[in-house]
N, C-alpha and C positions, 0 to 999 in steps of 0.2 A: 468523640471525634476529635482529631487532631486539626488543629486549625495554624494558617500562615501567612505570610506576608509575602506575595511575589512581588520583584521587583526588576525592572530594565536595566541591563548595564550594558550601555555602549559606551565602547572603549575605540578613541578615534585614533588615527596612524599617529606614529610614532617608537620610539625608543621605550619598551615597555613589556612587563614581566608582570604576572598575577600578585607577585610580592613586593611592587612596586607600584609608585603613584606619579611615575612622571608623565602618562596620557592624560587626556582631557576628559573628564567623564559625565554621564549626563544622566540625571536616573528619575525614572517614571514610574509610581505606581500604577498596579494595573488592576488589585483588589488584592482580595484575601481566599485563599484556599481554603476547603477543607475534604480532606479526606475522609469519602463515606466508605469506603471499604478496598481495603489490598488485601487480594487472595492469592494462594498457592494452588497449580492445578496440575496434577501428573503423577507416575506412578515413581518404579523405583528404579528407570532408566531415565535414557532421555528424553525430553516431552518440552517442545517449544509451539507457542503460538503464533503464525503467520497471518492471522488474518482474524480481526475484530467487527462488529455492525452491531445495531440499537436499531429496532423495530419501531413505529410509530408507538407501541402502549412500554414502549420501555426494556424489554425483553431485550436480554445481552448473548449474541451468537460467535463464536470460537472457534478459530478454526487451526489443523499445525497438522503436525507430526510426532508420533509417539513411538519411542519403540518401546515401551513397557507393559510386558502382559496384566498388569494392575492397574491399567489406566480405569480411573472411576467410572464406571456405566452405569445408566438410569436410563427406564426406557429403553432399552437401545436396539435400533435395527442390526446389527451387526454387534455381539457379546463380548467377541475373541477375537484377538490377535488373528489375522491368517499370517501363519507361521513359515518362514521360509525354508528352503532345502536342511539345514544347517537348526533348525528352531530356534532360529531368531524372529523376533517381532522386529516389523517398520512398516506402521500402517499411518493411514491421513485419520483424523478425528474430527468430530461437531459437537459440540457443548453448546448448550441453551441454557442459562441461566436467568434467575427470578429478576425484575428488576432493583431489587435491595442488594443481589448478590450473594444472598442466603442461603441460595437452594438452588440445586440443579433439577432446570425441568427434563430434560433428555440429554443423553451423554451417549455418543456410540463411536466406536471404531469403523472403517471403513476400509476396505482393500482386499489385496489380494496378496499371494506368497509370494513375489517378484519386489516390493519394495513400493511404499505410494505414498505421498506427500497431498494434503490441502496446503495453497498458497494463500488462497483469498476466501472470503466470506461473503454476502452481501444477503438483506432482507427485504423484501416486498410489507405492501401495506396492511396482510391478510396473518402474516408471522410466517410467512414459507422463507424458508434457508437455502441458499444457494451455494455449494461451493465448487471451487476450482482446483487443479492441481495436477497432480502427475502419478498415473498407474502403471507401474514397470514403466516403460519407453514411451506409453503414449499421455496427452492431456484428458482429463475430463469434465466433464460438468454434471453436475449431481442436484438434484431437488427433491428437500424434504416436506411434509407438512407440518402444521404448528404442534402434534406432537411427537413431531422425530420420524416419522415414517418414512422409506425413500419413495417418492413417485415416479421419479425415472434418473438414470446413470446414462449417459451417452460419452465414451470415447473419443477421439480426435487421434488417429493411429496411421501413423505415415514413416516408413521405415527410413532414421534409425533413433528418430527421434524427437519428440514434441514436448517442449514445455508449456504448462498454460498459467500467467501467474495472476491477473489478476482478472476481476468477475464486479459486474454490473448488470442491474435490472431496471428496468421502466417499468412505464403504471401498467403494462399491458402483460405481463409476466414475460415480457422477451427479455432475454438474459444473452448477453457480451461478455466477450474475452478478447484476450491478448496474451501473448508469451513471443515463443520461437520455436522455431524447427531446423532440424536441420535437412531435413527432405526434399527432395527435389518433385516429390508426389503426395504432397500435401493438398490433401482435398477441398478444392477450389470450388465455390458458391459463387456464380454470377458477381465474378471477381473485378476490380479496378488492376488488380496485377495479377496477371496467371502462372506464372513463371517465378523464381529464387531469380533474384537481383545478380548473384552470384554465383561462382560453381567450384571454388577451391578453398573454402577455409578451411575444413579440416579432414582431416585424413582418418578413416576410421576401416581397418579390416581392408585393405589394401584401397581403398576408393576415397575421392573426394566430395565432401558438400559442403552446400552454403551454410550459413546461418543467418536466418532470413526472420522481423517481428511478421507476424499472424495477426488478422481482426477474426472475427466470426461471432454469429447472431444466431441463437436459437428461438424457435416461436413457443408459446406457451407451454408446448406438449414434449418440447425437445427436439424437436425436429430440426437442423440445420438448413438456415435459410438463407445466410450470405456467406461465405469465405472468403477470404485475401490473403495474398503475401502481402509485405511491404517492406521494402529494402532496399538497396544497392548492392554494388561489389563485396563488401566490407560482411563484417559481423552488426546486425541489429538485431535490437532484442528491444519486445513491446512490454514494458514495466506497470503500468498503470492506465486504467480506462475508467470514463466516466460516460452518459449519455444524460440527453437534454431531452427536455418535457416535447420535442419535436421529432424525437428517436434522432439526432446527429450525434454522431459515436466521437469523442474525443479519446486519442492515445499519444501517451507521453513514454518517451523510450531513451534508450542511448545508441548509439552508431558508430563505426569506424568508415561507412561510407561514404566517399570522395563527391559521389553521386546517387548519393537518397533520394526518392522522388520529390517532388517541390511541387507545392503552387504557389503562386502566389504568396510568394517567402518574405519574412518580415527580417531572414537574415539568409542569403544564398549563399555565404561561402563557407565551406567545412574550418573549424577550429581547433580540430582536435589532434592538432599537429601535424608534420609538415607532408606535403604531397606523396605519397606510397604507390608504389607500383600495382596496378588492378591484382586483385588475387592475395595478397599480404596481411591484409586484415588487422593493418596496425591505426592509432592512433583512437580519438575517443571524444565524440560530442555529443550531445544532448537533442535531440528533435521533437515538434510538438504538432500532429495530424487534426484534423477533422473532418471526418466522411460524411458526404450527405447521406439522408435517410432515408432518400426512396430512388436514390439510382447510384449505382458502382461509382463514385467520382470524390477529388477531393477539395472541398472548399475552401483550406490552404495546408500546410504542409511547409513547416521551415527547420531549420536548424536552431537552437535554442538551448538554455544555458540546462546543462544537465542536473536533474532533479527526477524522483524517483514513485512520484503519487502526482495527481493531478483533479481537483474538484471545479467543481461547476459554483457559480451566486443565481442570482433569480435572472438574469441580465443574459445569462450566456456568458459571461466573461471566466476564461480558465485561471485559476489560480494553482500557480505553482510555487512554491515557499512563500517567498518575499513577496513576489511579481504576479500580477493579474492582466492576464493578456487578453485583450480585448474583442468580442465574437469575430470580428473579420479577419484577426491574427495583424492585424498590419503595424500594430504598435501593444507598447507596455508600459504598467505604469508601476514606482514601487512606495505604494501610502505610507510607509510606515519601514522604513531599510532595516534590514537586519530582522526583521519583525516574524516570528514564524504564524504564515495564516493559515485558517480555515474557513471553512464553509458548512453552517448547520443544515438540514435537510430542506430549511425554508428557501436557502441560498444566502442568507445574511452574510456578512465576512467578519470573522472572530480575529483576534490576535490574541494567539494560545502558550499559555506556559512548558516549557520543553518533556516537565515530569522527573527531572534529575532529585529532586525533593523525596523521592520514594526511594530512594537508594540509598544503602548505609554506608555506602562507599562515593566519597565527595568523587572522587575521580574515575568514578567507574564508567565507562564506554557503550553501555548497553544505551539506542536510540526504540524507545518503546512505539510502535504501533499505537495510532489517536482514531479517535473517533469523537465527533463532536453533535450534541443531541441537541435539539430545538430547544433545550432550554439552557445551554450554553455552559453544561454539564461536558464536562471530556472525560473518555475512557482510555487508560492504557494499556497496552499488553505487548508480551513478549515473553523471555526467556531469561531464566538468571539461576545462578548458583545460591547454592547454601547460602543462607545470611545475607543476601546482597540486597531483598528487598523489605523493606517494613512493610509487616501484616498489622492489620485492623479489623477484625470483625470478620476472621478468615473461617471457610465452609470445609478448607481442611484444615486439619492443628499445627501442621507445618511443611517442610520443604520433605517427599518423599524418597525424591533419589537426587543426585548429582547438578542436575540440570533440570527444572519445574517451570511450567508455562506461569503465566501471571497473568493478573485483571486488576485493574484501581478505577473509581470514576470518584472523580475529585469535582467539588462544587466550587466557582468559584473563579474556575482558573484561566477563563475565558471573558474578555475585553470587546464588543464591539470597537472595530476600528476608530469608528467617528466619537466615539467616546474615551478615547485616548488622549492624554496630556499632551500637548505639542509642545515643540522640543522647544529652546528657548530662539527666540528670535536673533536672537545676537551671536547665535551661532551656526558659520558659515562652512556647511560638511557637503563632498560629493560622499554617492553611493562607493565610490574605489576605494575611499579615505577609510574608510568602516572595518576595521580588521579582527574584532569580534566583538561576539555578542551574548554575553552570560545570564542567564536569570540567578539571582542570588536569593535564596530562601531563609528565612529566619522564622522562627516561631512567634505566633502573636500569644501575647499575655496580656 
């Protein structure tokens, strides 16, 4: 096992270049890494991972887009490729792996000949797999059992188009989504909004529609049991969803709308540039929802710095990067600036190393998909070219085609917050002041 030294670099305002030392800098250990396994996962097209989760007994679930008829199958409900007009592959996939990383317990393809993506992944306590995604035009939602089996596929099909990108479950097997649409007949569940916010962003085959983010709640069996819009004038789109041990559905999204719906806003005025004409669908800010759980309603709903995942602590409180927003939404706090957090499945809050360390390229751009396990283990995953990532203990012998999905869980790299070194007293930073912030990796000997 490869073992490291992670380390804080905050780099405060200033006149200042990475080959330069004229900022002020302040540097915190946070521990030692160690790499228990980076794997390569995909055929000999392109094959990326969208979406990661860790079961309570460990079991690592996968989730992406493949278009490679070689994509490894084990198990698998679906074998093949469904092939399109043309005999191309572009199916969604679900990978279950061991928790060592060893071995794949089930590996299948999923889709149809129209084109279909998983976005998101998420696990229940029993090992059932849930994913999310896109078949041809519409969203779906999929559940497997703990060995790969599908129990039911349900759709989300609103002409001309549904995206669903990411996916939550509670203890009760009711599974959450969020994405967008652009449909003005989008199949509304005893809705807070029944209606697209909107009716001219984009023009498709002579007509116009909105694009409006979506909640929706399936019950155990699949059965759709709440629906919503959520939007304004503008383009929204629902990026990330989490749910509370009380079913309150939190969604974190971005917005061009002037007029996104609000309660009880912890910031009412749009930021994302200057005033646009209704219908324009320009500009771009960040907003962060919370639906109550037993009636159509929102218990606040503001505008918010844009960020792109959103988890849950034991407390209710949401964490998004830095900032941990408080259950009633009316204030935020930032523990730890620049600090990228998490939250284990307990709700603890971690301060997590970025993962740039698995890349043989210092400069490389790839921001990998985390997952962080109750014992304060992170998983990465994503996508990368030939060579760009270091394997350890890989279940394939190498990078198959072009572009190969990836998996690492690194022990280690992961900080309770309250056990973090506090900065020095004597020095006097706002949050504005902070202009970045680099984990720098060195090898421990």
């Amino acid at each position: 096992m490869s073992k490291y030294r992670c380390t804080l670099l905050f780099v405060l305002a200033g006149s200042f270049s990475w080959g330069e030392t004229k900022a002020q800098t302040i540097l915190a250990d946070v521990g030692s890494e160690v790499i228990v396994f980076s794997i390569y996962l995909g055929g000999q097209e392109y094959d990326a991972v969208r979406g990661i989760a860790v079961d309570p007994m460990g079991f690592i679930y996968v989730a992406g887009k493949t278009y490679s008829r070689e994509f490894p199958v084990v198990h698998a409900h679906q074998s093949a490729c469904a092939l399109g007009p043309r005999g191309s592959c572009a199916d969604a996939f679900l990978t279950k792996l061991a928790p060592d990383g060893q071995s794949i317990v089930y590996s299948t393809y999923l889709g149809e000949p129209l084109g279909d993506e998983a976005l998101d992944v998420a696990a229940d306590q029993a090992g059932n797999a849930y994913i999310t995604g896109t078949m041809g035009s519409a969203g779906f939602v999929a559940k497997f059992d703990p060995a790969g089996q599908l129990l039911y596929l349900r759709k989300i099909e609103a002409y001309p188009l549904v995206v669903s990108r990411a996916i939550a479950v509670d203890h009760q097997g009711k599974v959450y989504v969020t994405g967008q649409t652009l449909s003005a007949r989008f199949p509304t569940r005893n809705p807070l909004q029944a209606a697209p916010g909107g009716t001219s962003c984009h023009a498709i085959g002579g007509g116009s529609f909105p694009l409006d983010a979506f909640v929706a709640r399936f019950d155990a069996l699949g059965t759709m049991e709440f629906s919503t819009y959520l939007g304004g004038d503008g383009n929204d789109i629902g990026l990330d969803i989490a749910v509370d041990r009380e079913g309150n559905v939190y969604v974190v999204g971005q917005t061009s709308s002037g007029n996104f719906p609000l309660a009880g806003p912890l910031r009412a005025d749009f930021q994302g540039g200057p005033a646009q004409p209704v219908g324009t669908c320009n500009g771009d800010d960040g907003f962060v929802a919370k639906l109550n759980a037993g009636r159509p309603m929102l218990e606040y709903s503001t505008y918010f710095f844009k960020h792109g995942s959103i988890e849950l602590d034991h407390a209710g409180r949401a964490i998004l990067g830095d900032k941990i927003l408080n259950p009633e939404g009316t204030a935020y706090s930032i523990p730890k600036p620049g600090a990228l957090l998490a939250a284990d499945p307990s709700g603890r809050i971690y301060s997590v190393c970025s993962g740039g360390f698995l890349f043989t390229n210092a400069e490389s751009q790839i921001e990998p998909l985390r997952w962080l396990d109750k014992g304060g283990d992170l998983f990465l995953s994503g996508a990368a070219r030939v060579g760009e990532v270091s394997l350890l203990n890989p279940i394939q012998p190498g990078h198959a085609g072009v572009i190969d999905g990836f998996i690492a869980k690194v022990a280690g790299c992961a900080v309770p917050i309250d056990d973090m070194p506090q900065l020095e007293p004597s020095v006097q930073w706002r949050r504005e002041q902070l202009n970045h912030l680099r984990y720098v990796m060195s090898e421990d000997r």
